[in-house]
PDB file of N, CA, C and O in Angstrom:
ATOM      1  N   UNK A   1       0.812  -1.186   0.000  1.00  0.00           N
ATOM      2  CA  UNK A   1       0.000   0.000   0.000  1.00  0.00           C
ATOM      3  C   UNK A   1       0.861   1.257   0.000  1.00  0.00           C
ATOM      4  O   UNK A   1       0.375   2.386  -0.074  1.00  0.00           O
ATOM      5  N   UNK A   2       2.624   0.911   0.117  1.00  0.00           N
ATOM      6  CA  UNK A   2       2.888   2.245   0.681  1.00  0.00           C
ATOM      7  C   UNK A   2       3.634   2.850  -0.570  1.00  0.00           C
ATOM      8  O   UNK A   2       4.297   3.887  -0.567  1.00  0.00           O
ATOM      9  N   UNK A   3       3.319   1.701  -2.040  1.00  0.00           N
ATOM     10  CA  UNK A   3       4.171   2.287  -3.133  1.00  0.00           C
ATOM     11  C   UNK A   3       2.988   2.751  -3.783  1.00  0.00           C
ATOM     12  O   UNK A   3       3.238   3.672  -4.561  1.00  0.00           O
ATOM     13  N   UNK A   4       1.115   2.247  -3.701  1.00  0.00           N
ATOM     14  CA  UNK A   4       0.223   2.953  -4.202  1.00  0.00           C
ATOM     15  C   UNK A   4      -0.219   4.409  -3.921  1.00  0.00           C
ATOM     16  O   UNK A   4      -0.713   5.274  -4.644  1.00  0.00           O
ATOM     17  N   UNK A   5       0.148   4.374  -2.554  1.00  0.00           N
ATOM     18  CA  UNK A   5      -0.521   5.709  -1.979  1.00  0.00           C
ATOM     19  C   UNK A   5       0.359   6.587  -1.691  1.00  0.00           C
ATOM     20  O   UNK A   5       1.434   6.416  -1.116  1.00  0.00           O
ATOM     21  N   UNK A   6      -0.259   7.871  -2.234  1.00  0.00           N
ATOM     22  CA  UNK A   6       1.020   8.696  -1.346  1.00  0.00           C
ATOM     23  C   UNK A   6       0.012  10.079  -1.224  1.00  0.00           C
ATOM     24  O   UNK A   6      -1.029  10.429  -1.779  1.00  0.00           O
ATOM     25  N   UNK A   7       0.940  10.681  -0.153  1.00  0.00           N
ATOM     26  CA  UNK A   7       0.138  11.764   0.493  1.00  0.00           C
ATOM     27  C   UNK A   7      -0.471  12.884  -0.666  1.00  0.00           C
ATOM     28  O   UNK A   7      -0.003  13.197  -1.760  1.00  0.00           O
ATOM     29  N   UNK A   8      -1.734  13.361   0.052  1.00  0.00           N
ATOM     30  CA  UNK A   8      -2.410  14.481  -1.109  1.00  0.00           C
ATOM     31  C   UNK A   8      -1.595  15.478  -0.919  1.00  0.00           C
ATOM     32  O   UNK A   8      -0.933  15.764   0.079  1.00  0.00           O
ATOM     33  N   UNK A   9      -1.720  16.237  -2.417  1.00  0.00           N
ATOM     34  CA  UNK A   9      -1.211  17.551  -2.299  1.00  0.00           C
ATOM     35  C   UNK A   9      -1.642  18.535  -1.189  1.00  0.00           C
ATOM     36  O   UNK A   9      -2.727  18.031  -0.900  1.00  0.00           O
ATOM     37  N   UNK A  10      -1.529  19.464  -0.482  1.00  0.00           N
ATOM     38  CA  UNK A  10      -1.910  20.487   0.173  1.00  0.00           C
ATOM     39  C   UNK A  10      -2.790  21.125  -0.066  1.00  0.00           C
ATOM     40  O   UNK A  10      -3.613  21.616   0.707  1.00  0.00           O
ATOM     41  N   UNK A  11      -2.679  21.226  -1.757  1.00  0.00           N
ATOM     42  CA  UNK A  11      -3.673  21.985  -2.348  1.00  0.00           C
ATOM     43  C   UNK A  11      -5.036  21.474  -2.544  1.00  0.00           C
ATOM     44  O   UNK A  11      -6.009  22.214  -2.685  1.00  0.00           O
ATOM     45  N   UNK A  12      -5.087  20.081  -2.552  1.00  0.00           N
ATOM     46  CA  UNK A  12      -6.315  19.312  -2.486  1.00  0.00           C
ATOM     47  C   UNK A  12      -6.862  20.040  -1.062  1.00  0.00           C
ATOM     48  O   UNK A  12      -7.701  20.860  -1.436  1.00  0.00           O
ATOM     49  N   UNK A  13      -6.808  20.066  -0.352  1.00  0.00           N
ATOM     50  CA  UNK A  13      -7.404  20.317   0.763  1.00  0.00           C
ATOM     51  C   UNK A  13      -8.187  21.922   0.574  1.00  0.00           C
ATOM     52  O   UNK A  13      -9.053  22.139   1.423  1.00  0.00           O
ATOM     53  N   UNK A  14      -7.976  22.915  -0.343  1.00  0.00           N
ATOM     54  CA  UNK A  14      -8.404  23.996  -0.139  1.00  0.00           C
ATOM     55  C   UNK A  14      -8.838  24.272  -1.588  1.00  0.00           C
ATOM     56  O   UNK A  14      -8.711  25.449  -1.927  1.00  0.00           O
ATOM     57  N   UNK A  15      -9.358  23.367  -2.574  1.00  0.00           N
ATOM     58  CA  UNK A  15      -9.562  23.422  -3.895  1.00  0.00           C
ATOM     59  C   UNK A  15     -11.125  23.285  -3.745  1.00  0.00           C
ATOM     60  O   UNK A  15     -11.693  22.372  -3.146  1.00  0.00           O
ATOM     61  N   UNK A  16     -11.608  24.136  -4.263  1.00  0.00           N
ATOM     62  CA  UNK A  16     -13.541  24.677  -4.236  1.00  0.00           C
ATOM     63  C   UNK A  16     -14.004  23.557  -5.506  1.00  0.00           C
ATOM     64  O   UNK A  16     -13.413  23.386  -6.572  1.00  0.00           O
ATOM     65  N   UNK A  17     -15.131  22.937  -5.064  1.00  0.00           N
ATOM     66  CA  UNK A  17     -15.213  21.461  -5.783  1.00  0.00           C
ATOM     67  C   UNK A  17     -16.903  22.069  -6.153  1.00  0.00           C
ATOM     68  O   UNK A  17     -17.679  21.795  -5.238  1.00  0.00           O
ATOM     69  N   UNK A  18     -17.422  22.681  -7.099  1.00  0.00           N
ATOM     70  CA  UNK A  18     -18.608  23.167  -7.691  1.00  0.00           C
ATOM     71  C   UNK A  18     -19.648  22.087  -7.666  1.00  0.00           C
ATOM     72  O   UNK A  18     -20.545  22.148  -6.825  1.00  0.00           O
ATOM     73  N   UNK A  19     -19.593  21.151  -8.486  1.00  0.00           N
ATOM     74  CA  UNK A  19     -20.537  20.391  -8.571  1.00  0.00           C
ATOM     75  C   UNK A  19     -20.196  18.431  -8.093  1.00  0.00           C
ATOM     76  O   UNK A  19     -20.116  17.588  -8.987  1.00  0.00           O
ATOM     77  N   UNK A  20     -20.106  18.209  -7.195  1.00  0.00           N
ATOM     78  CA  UNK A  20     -19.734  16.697  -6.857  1.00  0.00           C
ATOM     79  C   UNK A  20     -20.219  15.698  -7.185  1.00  0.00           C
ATOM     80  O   UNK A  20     -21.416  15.719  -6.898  1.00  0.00           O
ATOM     81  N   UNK A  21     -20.022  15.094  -7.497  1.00  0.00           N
ATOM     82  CA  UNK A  21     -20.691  13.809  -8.367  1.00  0.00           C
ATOM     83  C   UNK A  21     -21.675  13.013  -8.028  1.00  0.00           C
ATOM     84  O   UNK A  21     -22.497  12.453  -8.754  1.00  0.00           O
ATOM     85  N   UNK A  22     -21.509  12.981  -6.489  1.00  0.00           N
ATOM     86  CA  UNK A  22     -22.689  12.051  -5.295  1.00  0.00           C
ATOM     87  C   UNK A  22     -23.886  12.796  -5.576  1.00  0.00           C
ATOM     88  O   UNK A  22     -24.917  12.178  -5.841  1.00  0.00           O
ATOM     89  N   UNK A  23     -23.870  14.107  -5.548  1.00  0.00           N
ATOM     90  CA  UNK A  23     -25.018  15.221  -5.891  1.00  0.00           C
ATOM     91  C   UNK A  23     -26.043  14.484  -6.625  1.00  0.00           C
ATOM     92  O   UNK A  23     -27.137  14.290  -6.094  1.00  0.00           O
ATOM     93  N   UNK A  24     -25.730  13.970  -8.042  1.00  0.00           N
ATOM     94  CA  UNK A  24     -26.408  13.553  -8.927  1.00  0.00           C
ATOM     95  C   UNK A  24     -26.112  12.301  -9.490  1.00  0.00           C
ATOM     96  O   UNK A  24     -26.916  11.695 -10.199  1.00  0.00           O
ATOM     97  N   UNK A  25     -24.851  11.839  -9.170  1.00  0.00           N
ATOM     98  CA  UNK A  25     -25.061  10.241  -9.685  1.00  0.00           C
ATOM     99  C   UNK A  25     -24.940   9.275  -8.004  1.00  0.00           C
ATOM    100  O   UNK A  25     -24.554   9.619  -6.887  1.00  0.00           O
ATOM    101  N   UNK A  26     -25.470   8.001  -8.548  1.00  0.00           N
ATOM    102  CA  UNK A  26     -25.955   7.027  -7.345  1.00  0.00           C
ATOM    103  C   UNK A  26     -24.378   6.477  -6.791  1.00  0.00           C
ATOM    104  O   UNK A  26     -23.355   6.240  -7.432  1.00  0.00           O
ATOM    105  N   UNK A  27     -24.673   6.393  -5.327  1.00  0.00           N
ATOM    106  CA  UNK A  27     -23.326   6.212  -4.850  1.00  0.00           C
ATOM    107  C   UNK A  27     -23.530   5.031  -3.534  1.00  0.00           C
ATOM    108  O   UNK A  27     -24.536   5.058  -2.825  1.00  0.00           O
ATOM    109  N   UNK A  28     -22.504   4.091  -3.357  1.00  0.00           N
ATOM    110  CA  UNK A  28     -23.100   3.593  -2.257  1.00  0.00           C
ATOM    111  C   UNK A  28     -21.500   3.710  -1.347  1.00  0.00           C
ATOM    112  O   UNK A  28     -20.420   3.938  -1.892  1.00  0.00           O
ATOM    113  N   UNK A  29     -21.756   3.447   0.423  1.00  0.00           N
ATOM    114  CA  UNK A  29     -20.887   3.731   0.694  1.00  0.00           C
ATOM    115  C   UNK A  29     -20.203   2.683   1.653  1.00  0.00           C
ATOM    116  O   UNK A  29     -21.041   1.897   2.095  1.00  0.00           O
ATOM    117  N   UNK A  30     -18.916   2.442   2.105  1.00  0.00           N
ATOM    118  CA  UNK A  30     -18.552   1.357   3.111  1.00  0.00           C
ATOM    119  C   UNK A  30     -17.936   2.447   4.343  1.00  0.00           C
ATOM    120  O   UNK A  30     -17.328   3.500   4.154  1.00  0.00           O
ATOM    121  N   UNK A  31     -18.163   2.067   5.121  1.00  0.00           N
ATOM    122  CA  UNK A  31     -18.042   2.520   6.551  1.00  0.00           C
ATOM    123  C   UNK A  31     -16.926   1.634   7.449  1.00  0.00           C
ATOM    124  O   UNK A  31     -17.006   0.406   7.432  1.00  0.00           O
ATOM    125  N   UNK A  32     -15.930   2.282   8.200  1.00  0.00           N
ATOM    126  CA  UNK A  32     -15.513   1.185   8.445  1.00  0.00           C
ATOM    127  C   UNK A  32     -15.070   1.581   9.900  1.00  0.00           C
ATOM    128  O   UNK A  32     -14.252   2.483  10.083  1.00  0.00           O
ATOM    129  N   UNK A  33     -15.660   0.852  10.957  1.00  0.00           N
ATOM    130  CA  UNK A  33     -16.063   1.016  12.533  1.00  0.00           C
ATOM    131  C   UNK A  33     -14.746   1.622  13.152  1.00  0.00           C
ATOM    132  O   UNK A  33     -14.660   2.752  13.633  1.00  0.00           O
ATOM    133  N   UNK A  34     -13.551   0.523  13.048  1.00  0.00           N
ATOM    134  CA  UNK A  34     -12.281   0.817  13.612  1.00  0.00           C
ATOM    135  C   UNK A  34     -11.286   1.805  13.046  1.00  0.00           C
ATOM    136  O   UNK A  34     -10.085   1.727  13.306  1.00  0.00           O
ATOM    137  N   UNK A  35     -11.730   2.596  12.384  1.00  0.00           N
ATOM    138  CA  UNK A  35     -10.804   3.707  11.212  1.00  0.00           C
ATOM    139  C   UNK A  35     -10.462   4.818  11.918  1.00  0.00           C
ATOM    140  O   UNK A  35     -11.334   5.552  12.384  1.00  0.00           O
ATOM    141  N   UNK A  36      -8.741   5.137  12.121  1.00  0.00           N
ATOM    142  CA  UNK A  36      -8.407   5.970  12.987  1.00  0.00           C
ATOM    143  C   UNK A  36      -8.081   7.469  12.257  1.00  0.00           C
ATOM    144  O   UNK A  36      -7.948   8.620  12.674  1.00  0.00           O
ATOM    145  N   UNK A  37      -8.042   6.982  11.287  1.00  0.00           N
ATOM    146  CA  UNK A  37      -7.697   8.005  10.129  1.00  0.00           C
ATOM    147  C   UNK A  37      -9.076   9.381  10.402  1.00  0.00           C
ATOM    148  O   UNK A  37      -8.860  10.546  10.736  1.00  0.00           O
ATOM    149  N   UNK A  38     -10.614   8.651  10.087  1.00  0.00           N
ATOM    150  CA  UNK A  38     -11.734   9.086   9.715  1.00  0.00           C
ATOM    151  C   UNK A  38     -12.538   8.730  11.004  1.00  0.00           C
ATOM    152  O   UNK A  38     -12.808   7.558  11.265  1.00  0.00           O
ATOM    153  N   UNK A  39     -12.767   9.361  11.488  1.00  0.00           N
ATOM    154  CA  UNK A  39     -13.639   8.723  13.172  1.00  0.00           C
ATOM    155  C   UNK A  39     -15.177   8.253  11.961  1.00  0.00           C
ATOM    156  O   UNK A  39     -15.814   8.727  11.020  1.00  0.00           O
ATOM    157  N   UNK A  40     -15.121   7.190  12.716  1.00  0.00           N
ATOM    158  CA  UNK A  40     -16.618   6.672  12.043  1.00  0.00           C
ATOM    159  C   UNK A  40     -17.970   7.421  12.144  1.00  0.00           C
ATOM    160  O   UNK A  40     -18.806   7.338  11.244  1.00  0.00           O
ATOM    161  N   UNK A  41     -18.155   8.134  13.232  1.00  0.00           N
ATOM    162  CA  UNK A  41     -19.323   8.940  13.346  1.00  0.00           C
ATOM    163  C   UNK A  41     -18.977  10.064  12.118  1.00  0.00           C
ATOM    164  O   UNK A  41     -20.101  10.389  11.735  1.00  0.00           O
ATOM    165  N   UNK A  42     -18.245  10.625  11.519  1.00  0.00           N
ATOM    166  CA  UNK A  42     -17.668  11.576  10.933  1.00  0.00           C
ATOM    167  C   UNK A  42     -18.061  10.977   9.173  1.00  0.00           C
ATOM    168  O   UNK A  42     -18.330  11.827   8.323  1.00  0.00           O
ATOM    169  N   UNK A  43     -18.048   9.674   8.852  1.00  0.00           N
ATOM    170  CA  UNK A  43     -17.947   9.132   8.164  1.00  0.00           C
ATOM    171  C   UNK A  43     -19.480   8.651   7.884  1.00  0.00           C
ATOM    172  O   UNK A  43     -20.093   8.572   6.819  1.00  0.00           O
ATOM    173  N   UNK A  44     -19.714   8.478   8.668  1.00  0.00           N
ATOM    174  CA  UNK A  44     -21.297   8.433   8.785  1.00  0.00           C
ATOM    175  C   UNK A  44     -22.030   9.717   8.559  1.00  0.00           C
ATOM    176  O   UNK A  44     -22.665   9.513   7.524  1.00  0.00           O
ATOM    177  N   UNK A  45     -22.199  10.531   8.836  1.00  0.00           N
ATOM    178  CA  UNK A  45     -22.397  11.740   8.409  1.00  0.00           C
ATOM    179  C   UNK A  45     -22.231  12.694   6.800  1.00  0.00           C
ATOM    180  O   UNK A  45     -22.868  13.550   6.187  1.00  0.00           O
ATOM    181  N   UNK A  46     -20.532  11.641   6.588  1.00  0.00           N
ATOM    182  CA  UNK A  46     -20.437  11.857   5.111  1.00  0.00           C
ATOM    183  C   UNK A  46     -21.467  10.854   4.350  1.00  0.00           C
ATOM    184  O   UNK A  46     -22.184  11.538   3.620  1.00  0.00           O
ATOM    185  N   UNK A  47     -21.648  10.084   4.302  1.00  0.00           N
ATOM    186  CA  UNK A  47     -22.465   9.317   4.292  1.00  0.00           C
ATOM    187  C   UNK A  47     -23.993   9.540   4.045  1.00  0.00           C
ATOM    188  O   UNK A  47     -24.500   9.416   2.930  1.00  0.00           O
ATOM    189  N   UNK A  48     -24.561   9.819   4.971  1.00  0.00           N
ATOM    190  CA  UNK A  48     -25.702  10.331   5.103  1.00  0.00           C
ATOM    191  C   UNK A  48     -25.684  11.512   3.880  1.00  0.00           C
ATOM    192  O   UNK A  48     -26.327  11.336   2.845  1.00  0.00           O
ATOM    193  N   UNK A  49     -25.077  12.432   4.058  1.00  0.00           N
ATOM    194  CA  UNK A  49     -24.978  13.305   3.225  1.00  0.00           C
ATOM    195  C   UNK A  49     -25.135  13.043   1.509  1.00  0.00           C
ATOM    196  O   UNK A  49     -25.587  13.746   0.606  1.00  0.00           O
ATOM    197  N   UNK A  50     -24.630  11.904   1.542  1.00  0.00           N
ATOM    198  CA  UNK A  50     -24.503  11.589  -0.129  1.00  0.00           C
ATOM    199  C   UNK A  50     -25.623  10.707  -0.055  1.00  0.00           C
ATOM    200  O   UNK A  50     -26.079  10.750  -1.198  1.00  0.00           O
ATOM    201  N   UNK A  51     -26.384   9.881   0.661  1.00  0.00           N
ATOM    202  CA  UNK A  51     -27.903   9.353   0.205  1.00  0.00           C
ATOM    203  C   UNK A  51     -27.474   8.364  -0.215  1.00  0.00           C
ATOM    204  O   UNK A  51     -27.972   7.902  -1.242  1.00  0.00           O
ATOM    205  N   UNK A  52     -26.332   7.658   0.477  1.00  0.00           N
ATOM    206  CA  UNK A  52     -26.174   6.034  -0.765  1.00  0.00           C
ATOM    207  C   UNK A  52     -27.213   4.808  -0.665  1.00  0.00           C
ATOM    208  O   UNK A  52     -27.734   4.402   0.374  1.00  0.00           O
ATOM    209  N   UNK A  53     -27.369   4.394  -1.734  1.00  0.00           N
ATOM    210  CA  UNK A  53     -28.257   3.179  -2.007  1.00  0.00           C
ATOM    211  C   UNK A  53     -27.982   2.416  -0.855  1.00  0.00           C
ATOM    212  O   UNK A  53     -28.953   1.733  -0.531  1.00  0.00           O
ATOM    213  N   UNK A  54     -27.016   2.295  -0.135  1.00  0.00           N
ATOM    214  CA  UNK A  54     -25.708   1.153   0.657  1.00  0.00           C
ATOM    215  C   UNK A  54     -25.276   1.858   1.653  1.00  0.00           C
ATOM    216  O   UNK A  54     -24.878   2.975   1.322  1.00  0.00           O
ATOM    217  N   UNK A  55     -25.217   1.629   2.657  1.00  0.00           N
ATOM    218  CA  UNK A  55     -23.987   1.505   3.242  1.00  0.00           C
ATOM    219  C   UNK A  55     -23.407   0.433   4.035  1.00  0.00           C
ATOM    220  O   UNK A  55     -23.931   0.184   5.120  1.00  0.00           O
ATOM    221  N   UNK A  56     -22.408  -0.232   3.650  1.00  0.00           N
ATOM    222  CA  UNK A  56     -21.707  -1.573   4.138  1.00  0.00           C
ATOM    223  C   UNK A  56     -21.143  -0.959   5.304  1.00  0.00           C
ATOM    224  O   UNK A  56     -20.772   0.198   5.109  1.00  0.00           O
ATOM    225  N   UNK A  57     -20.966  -1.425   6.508  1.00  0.00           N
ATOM    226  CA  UNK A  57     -20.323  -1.201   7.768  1.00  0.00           C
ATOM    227  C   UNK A  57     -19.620  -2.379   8.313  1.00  0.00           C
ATOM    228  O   UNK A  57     -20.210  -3.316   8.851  1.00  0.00           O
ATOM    229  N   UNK A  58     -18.489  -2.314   8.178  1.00  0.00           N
ATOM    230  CA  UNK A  58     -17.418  -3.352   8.625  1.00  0.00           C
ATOM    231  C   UNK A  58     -16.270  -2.872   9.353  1.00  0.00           C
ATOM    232  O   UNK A  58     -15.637  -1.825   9.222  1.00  0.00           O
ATOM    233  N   UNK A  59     -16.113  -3.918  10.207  1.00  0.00           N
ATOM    234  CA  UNK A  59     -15.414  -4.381  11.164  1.00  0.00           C
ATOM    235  C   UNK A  59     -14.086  -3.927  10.771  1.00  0.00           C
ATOM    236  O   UNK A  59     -13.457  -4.932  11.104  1.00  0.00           O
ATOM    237  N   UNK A  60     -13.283  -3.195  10.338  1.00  0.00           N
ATOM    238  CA  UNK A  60     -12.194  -2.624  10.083  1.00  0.00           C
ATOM    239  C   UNK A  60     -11.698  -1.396  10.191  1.00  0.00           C
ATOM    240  O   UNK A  60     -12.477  -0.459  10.363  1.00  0.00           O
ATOM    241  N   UNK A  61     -10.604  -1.228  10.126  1.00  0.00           N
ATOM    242  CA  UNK A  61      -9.515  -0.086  10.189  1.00  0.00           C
ATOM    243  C   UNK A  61      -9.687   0.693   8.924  1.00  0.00           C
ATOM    244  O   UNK A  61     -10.515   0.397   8.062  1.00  0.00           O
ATOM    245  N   UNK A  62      -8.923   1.627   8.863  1.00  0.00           N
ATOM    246  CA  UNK A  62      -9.127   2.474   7.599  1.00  0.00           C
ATOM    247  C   UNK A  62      -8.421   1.641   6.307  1.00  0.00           C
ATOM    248  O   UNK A  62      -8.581   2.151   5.198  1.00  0.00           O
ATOM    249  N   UNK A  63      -7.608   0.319   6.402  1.00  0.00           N
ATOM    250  CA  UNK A  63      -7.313   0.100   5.115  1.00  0.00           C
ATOM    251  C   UNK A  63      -8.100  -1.176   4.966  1.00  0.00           C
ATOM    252  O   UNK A  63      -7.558  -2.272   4.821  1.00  0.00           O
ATOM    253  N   UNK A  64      -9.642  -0.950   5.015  1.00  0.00           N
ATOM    254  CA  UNK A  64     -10.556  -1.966   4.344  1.00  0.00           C
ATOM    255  C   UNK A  64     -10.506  -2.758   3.195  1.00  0.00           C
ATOM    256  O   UNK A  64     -10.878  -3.871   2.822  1.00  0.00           O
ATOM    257  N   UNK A  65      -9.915  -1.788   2.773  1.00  0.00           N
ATOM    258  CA  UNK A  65      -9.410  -2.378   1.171  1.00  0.00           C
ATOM    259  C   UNK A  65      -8.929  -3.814   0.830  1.00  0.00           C
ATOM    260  O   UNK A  65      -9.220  -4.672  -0.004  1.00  0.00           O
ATOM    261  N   UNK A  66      -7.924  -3.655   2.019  1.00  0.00           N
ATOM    262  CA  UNK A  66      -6.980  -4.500   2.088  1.00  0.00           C
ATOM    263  C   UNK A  66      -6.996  -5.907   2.882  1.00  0.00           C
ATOM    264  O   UNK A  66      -6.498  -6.947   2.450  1.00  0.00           O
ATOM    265  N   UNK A  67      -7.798  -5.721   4.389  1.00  0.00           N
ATOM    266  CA  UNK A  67      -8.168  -6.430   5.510  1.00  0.00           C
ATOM    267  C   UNK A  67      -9.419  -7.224   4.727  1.00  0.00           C
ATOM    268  O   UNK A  67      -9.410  -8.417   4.425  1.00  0.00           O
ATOM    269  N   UNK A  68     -10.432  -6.325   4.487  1.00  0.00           N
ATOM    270  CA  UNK A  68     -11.871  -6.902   3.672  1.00  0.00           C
ATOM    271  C   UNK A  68     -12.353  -6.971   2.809  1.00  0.00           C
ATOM    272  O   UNK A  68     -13.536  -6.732   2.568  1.00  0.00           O
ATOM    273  N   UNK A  69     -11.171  -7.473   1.838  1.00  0.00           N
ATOM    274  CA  UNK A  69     -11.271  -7.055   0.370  1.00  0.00           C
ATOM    275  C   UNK A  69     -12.292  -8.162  -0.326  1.00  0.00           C
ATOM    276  O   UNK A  69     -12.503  -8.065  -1.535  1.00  0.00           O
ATOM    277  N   UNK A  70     -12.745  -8.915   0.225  1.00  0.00           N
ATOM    278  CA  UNK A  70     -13.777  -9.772  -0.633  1.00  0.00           C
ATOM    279  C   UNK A  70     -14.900  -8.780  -0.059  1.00  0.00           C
ATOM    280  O   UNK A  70     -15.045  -8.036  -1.029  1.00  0.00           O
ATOM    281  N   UNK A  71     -15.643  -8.390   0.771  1.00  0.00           N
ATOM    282  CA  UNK A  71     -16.647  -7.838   1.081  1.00  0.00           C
ATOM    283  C   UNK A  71     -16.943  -6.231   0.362  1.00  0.00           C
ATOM    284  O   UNK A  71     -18.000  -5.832  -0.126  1.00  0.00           O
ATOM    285  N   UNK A  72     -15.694  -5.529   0.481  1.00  0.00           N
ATOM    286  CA  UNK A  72     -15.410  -4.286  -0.499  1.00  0.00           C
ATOM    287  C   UNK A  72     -16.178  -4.206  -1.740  1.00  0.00           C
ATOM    288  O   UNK A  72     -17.136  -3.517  -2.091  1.00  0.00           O
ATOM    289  N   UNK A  73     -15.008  -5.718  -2.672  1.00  0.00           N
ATOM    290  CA  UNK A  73     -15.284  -5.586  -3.567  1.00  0.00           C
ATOM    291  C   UNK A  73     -16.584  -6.134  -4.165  1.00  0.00           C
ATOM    292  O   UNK A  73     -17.063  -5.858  -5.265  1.00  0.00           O
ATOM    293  N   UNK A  74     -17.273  -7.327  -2.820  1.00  0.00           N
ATOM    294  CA  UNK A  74     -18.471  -7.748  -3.448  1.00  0.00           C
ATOM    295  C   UNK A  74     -19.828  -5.844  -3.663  1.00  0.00           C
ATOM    296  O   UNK A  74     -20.613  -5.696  -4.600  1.00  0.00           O
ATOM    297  N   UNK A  75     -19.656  -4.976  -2.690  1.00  0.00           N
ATOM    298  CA  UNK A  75     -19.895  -3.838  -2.512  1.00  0.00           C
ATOM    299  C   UNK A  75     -20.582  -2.971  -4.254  1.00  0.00           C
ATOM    300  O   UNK A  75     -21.661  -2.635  -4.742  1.00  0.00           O
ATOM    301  N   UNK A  76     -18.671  -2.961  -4.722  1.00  0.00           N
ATOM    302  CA  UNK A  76     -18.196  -2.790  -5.913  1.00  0.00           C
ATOM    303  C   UNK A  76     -18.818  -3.280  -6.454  1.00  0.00           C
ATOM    304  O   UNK A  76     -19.644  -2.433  -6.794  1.00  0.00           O
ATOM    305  N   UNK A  77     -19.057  -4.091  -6.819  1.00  0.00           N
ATOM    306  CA  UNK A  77     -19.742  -5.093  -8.023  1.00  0.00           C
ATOM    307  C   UNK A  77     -21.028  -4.805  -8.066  1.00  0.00           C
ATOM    308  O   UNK A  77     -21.603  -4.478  -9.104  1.00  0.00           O
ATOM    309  N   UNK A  78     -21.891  -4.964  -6.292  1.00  0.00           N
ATOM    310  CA  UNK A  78     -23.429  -4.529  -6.623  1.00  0.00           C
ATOM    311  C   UNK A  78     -23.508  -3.397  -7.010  1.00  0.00           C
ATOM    312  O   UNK A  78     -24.467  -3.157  -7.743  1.00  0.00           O
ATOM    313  N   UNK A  79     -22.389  -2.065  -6.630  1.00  0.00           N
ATOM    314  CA  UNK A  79     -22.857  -0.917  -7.339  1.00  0.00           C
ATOM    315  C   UNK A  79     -22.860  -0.873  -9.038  1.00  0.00           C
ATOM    316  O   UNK A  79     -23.623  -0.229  -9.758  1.00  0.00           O
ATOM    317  N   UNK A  80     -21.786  -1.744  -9.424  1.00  0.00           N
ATOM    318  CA  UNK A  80     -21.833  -1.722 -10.753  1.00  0.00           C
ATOM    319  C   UNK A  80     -22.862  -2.328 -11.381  1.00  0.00           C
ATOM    320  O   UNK A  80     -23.334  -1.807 -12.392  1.00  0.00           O
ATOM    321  N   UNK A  81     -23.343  -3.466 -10.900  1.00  0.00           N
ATOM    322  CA  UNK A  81     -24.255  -4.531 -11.370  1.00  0.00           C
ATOM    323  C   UNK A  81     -25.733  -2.892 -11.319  1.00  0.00           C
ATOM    324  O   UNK A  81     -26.320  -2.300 -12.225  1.00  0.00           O
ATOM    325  N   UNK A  82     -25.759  -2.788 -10.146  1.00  0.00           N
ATOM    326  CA  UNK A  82     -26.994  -1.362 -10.403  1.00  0.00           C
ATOM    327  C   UNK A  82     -26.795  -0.747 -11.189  1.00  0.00           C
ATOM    328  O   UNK A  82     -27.641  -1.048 -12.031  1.00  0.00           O
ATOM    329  N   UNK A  83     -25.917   0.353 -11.741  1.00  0.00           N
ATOM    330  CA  UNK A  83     -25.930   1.485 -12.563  1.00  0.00           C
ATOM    331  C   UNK A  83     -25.842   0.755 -13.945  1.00  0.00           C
ATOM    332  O   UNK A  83     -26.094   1.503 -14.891  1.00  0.00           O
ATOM    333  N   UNK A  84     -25.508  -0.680 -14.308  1.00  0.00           N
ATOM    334  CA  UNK A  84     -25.419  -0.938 -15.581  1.00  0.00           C
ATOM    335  C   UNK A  84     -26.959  -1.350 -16.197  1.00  0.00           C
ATOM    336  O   UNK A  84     -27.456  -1.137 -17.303  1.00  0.00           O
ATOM    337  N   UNK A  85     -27.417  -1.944 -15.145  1.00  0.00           N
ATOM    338  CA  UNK A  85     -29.276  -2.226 -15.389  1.00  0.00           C
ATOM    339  C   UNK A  85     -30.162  -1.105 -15.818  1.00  0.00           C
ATOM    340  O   UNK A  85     -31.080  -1.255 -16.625  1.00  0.00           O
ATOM    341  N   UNK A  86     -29.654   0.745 -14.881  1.00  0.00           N
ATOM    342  CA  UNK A  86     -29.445   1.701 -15.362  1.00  0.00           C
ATOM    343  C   UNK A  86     -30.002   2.192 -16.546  1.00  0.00           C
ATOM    344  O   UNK A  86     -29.670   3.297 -16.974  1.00  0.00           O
TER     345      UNK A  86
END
């Protein structure tokens, strides 16, 4: 993970984002209880905010990805399997 990721620019953080995509297209979301990065109540809230079809809530740390990656990606798939029926 530590040759995929690398820290955001600075400037991401203060860049005015007009129209967001959750706004108007369908989004679902995973939540993940033990995430030290994102306090989960915080995340939940983002969440709420975007109206997802979903939200998966699992038992993990912030690199879900990685720990719960069959559950993630089964996630992934129903969102795709939705928007392609679409």
């Amino acid at each position: 993970m530590s040759v995929a990721q690398k820290a955001p620019l600075a400037s991401t953080f203060g860049d005015t984002i007009t129209a967001p995509a959750w706004k108007v297209k369908p989004s679902w979301y995973q939540l993940s209880t033990d995430d030290r990065m994102i306090h989960p109540d915080n995340q939940y809230r983002m969440a709420e905010r975007m109206k997802p079809r979903r939200i998966l809530t699992l038992d993990a740390s912030h690199a879900s990805l990685a720990s719960r990656a069959g559950e993630v990606a089964a996630l992934i798939d129903e969102a795709a399997k939705a928007v392609a029926k679409a």
